[in-house]
N, C-alpha and C positions, 0 to 999 in steps of 0.2 A: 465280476461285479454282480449282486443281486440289486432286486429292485421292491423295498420297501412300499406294497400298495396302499394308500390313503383310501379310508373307507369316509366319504361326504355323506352327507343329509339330504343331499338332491343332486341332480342330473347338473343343474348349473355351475354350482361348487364343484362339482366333479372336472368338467371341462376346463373351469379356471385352472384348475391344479395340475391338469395335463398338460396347459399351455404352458404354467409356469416352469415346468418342470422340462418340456422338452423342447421350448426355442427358449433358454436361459444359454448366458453363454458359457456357464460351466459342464462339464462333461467329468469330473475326475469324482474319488469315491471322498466325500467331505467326513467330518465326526463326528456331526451336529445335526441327528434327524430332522425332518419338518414335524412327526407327531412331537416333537418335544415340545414347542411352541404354539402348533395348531390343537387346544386342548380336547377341542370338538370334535375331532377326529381320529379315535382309537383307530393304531396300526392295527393291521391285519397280518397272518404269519408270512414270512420272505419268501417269495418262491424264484425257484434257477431261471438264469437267464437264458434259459431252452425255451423256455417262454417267454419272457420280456426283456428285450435289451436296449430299449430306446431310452432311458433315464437312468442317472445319479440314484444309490444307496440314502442317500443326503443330500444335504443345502450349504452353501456357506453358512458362516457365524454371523455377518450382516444378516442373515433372513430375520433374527430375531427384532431389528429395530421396524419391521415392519406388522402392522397390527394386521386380522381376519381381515378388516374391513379392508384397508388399501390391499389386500392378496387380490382380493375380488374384485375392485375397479380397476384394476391397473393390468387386467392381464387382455390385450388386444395384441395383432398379429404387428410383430417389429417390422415388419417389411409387408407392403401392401403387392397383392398379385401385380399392379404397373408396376413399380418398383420393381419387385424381384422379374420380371419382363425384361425392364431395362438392363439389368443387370445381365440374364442372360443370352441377351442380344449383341454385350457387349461382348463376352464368351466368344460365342458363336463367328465373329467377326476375326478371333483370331484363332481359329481352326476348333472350334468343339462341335463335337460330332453329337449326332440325332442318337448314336449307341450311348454314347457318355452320359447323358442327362437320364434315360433311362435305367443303366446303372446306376446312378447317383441314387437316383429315385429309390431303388432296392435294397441302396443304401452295401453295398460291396467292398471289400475290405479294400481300400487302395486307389477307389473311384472316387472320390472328393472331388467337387467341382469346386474350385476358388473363387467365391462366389462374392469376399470382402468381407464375410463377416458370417459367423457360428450361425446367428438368426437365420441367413438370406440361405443358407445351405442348409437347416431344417424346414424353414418354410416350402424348401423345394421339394423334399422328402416327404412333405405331406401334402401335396398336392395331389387330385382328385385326377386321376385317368379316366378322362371320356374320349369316347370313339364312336362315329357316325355313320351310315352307310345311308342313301336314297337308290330307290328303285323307281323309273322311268317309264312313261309310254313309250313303247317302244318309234311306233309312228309321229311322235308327236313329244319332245321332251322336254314341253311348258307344263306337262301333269305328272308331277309325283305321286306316285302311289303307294310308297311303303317309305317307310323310318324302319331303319334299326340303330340302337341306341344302347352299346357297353359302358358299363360303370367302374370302376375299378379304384375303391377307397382305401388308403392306404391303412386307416384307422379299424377298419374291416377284417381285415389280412392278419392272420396269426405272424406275433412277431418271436427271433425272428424270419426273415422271410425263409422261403424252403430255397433250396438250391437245385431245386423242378420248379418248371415252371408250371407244372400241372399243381402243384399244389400250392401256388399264388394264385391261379385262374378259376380256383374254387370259390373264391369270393367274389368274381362279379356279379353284378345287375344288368339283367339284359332286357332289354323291351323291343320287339314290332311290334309296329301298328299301320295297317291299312289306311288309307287318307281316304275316306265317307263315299266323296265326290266325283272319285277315280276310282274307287276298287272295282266298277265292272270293266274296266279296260286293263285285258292281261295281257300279259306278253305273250306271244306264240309263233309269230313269223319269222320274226328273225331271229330272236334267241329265247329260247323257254322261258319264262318266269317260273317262278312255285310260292305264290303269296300263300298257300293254305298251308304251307310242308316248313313251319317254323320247327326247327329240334333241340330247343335251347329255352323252352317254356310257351306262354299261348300267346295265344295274337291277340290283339285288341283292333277296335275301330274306334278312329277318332277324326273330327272334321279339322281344317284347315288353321284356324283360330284358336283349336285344341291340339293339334299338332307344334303351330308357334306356341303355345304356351308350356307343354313340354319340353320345347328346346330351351326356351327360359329358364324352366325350373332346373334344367340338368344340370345347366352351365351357369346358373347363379345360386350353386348350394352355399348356406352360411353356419357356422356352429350357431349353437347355443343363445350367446351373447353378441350376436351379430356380425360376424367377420365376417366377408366374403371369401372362401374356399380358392386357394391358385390352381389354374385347370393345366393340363396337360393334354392337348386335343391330337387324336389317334384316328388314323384313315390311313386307306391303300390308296393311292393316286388322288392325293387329298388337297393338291394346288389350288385350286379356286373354292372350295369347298364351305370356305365364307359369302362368298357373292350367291353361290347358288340355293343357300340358305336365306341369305339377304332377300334374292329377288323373289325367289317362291315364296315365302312365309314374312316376308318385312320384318325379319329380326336381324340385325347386323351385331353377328356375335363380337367382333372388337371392341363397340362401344360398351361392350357389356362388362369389361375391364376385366375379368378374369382369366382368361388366356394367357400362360404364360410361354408356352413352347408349342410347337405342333411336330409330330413326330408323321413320319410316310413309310410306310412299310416299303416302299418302291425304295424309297432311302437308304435303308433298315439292310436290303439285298444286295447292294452296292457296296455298300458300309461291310460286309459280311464276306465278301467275294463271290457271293451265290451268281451276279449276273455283271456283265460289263456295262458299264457307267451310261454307256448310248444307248443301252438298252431298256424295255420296259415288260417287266415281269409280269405277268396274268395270276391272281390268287391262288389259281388252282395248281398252278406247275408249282407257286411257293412251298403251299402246301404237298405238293408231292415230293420235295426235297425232303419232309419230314416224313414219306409214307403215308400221310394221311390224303384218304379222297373224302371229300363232300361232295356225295347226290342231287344234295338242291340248294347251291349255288345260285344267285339271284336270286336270292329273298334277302330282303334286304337284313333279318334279323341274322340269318346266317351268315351272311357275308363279311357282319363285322363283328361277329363273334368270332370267327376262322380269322378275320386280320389281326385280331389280339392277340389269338394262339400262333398264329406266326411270327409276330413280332416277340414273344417272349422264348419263341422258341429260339429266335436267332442267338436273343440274348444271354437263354441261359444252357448252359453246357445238358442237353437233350439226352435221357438213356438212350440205351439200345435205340436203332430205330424202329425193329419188329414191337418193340414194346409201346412207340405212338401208337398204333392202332387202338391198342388194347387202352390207353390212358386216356383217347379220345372218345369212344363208348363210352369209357365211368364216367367223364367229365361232361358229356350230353345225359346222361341219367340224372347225376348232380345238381345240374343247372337248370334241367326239366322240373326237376321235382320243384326246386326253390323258386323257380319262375310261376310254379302253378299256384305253391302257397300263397306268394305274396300278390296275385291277383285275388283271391281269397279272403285274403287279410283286408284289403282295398289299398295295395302299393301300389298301382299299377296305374294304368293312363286310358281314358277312354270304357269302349263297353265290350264284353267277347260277345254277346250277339249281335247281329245286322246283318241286312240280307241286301246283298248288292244289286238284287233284281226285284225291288221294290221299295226300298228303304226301311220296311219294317225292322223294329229292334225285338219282335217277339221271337224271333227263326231267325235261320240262316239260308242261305242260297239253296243249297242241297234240297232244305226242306219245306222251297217256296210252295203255296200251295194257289197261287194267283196264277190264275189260267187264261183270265182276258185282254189280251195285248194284242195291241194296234202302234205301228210305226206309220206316220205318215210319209217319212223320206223314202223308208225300203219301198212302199207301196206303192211309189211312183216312178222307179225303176226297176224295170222287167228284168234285172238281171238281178234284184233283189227281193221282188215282190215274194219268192217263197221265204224269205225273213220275216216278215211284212209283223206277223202274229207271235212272234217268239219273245217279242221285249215294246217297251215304251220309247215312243220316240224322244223322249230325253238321254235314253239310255243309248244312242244308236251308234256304234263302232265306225260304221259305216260311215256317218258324218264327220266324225275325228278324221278318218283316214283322208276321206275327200277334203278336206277343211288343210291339211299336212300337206299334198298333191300341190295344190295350190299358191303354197306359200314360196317365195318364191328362194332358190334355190340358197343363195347368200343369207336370207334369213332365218334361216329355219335352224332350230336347237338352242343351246347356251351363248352362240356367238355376241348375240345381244345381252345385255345386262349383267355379264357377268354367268360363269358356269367352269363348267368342270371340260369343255372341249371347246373349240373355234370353229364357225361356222362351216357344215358339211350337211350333206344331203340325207346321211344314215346318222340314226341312235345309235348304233352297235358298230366298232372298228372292223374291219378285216384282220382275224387271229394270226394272221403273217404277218401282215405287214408292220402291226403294232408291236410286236415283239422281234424284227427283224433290229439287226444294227447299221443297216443299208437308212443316211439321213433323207434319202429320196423317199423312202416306205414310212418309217416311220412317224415323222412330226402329223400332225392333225391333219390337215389339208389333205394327207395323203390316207393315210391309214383309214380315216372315215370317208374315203372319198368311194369307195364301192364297198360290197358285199365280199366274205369268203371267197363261197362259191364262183364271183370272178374275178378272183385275182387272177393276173397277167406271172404276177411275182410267185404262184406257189411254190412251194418247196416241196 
C-alpha cells in the first residue's frame, strides 16, 4: 500500500487530515483519493511504505458528501485518554501484559490489542511515551533534587518503526534539571550522585514551581486543535511514582487525565524471563544483560534514559550483544547533540547557568568567585567550626543531616504521604538484600532497614 501525502496551507489543516486519516475506521486501499475532493490540496508524488505505513492510499466514496469545512471541525480524538484508560484496564484485568501494550504501541504485525474499536487501537499507537526518574537527598528524601524526563512521540519516530530499538530511541526528548533549592545537597555517603555528568544533553536549573510546571507540560501535551495527547508513563520501580510527584510538587498526575497505562521496567524483566517474579532487578545488572554499563548512574537524566533503552531492549529482538556497546555510544552522541540544540533553540526548561553556592544565574559552582562565608550553625560546633567559612548558612549540609538524626525513625522518608518506599531509616536499600528472592530481605522494612556494608545477609 502507498501513502498519497496531502500538501495543506497550514500546520492546522495538516493535523486535521492526519487525524482523519489515521483514527478513521478504515484501513484498506479505497479508489477514490481525498485530493479529488480536497481541491485545495494538490497531491504530492507517492512515496513507499518504507516510509509511511500508518494510512490508506484513499478515502471511501462517502468522503465526498462531506465539505473542507465539516473535514476541519469534525476531526477530534474518538476516544478520549479516560476512555481509552478504561478500556485498557479492562484488558489488563484479563491478563494483558505491560510487553503487549508496548508492542501494540509499535504497532507489530500480530500485536493488536482488542481494544473494541479501530479508534481506541490507534488512539493507543499514538500515544506520547513519558518516563520519569527523581534523584533524592540522600539523608533526607523530602528534597528532590533532580528530574529527568524522556519523551518519546510516536509522531516523531520515522514510520515504519525500525525493528532496533536503537533506531526508535533516536527520537527521544530528554531533559535534567537540578531543583534551584536542593542542588547543593549531593549525594556522597551513601551512594554517589553525579548531578553534573548528564550524557544524554545539558542540564538545566529550575525552582520547585518550575519543575511542577514542567511536569504539567510533559504530561498534558495537546495537538494542534486541542486534544489532549493519551500518555504512556515509563519508570523502573515506578509503583508510587504518582504520590511522590503529588506530594513534592502538588501535581497529581491522575487528575491530569492523561495517563493511559504505566509500564515498570521491573515488570518489563519478569515479563521477559530475565529475573524471578519475587525478585527486584537493579537498572544496572538490567542493563548488563544487554552489555551495556553506565558510569553515572543516579543522575536522574541518566537513569531514565538507560530505563527506556532497557525497556526497548527487552522488547525488541537486540543485535549482537558486542554491538550494544557500540549503538550506545552513537545513541549518547545523538541525543547529546540534539539535547544541546534544543536548549539553544529555547526547547528546554529552566536556565543552564546557576551557581548552587550562591544563587547567582551569571556562573556556575566551579566558577564561584564569592569568597566571604560565614555559617553560623558550623561555627558553633567545634567539630565543624573548620566549615564554618566554606558556605552560607542557609546552605549548611550540616543542618539537613542533623535535622534527618532527629526525625524520628518511623517517620522519616516517603512512608508518609505517599512515595516510592515504606518508612525505613536509609534513602538507599542494601544492594542484597533488595535483590535477594529470600521475602525476609527483600520487602521494604527490610532491605532499607540497614546499609550494604552491614548486611548480616551478604552473599
Amino acid at each position: 500500500m502507498t501513502l498519497t501525502m496531502i500538501q495543506t496551507s497550514t500546520e492546522f489543516e495538516a493535523d486535521q487530515l492526519y487525524n482523519a486519516i489515521h483514527y478513521s475506521d478504515f484501513a484498506y486501499d479505497y479508489t477514490t483519493t481525498v485530493s479529488v475532493y480536497l481541491k485545495d490540496f494538490p497531491a504530492l508524488p507517492s512515496v513507499s511504505t518504507t516510509e509511511y505505513s500508518y494510512a490508506p492510499t484513499s478515502i471511501p466514496t462517502w468522503w465526498s458528501d462531506f465539505t473542507h469545512n465539516t473535514l476541519l471541525s469534525d476531526m477530534s480524538y474518538p476516544v478520549s485518554p479516560r476512555e481509552l484508560k478504561s478500556l485498557i484496564e479492562a484488558e489488563l484485568h484479563q491478563g494483558l501484559t505491560q510487553s503487549a501494550i508496548l508492542q501494540h504501541w509499535m504497532k507489530r504485525s500480530g500485536s493488536e490489542i482488542p481494544l473494541g474499536s479501530a479508534a481506541a487501537a490507534a488512539a493507543l499507537q499514538d500515544a506520547i511515551i513519558v518516563a520519569s526518574d527523581a534523584e533524592w537527598y540522600e539523608h533526607d528524601d523530602q528534597f528532590i533534587t533532580e528530574l529527568g524526563i524522556s519523551v518519546l512521540d510516536p509522531r516523531s519516530v520515522p514510520q515504519p518503526f525500525s525493528s532496533s530499538p536503537w533506531g526508535i530511541l533516536t527520537s527521544m526528548e530528554n531533559y535534567h534539571v537540578r531543583i534551584k533549592p536542593h542542588a547543593h545537597l549531593t549525594n556522597k555517603d551513601l551512594c554517589e550522585g553525579h548531578p553534573d555528568a548528564f550524557q544524554f544533553g545539558s542540564t538545566t536549573f529550575v525552582s520547585v514551581n518550575e519543575a511542577k510546571e514542567m511536569l504539567r507540560s510533559v504530561f498534558t501535551r495537546r495537538d494542534i486543535y486541542g486534544n489532549l495527547r493519551p500518555i504512556i508513563f515509563v519508570g523502573h520501580a515506578v509503583s508510587n511514582d504518582y504520590e511522590v510527584i503529588k506530594s513534592r510538587f502538588g501535581l497529581d498526575l491522575e487528575e491530569l487525565g492523561t495517563i493511559v497505562a504505566t509500564i515498570d521496567t521491573q515488570v518489563l524483566a519478569v515479563e521477559h524471563g530475565l529475573v524471578n517474579p519475587s525478585r527486584k532487578i537493579r537498572l544496572a545488572h538490567l542493563l548488563a544483560e544487554y552489555d551495556i554499563k553506565e558510569p553515572y548512574l543516579h543522575n536522574a537524566g541518566n537513569d531514565i534514559v538507560c530505563t527506556m533503552i532497557a525497556a526497548f531492549l527487552m522488547l525488541c529482538p537486540p543485535p549482537e550483544t558486542p554491538l550494544n556497546k557500540l549503538h550506545y555510544v552513537d545513541l549518547k552522541a545523538q541525543l547529546s547533540d540534539a539535547g544541546q540544540t534544543a536548549i539553544k533553540e529555547g526547547r528546554g526548561y529552566g536556565v543552564t547557568r546557576f551557581c548552587e553556592k550562591c544563587d547567582s544565574h551569571h556562573h556556575t559552582a566551579p566558577y564561584c568567585r564569592v569568597s566571604v562565608w560565614h555559617c553560623e550553625h558550623c561555627d558553633k560546633d567545634p567539630l565543624t567550626r573548620h566549615m564554618a567559612y566554606t558556605h552560607n548558612s542557609q546552605k549548611c549540609v550540616h543542618v539537613v543531616k542533623q535535622a534527618a538524626l532527629i526525625k524520628k525513625q518511623g517517620s522519616m522518608g516517603y512512608g508518609q504521604g505517599g512515595s516510592k518506599r515504606s518508612s525505613s531509616p536509609n534513602a538507599v536499600p542494601c544492594e542484597f538484600c533488595i535483590e535477594s528472592t529470600d521475602p525476609r530481605r527483600y520487602c521494604n522494612e527490610n532491605a532499607y532497614g540497614h546499609k550494604t556494608g552491614d548486611c548480616a545477609w551478604r552473599r
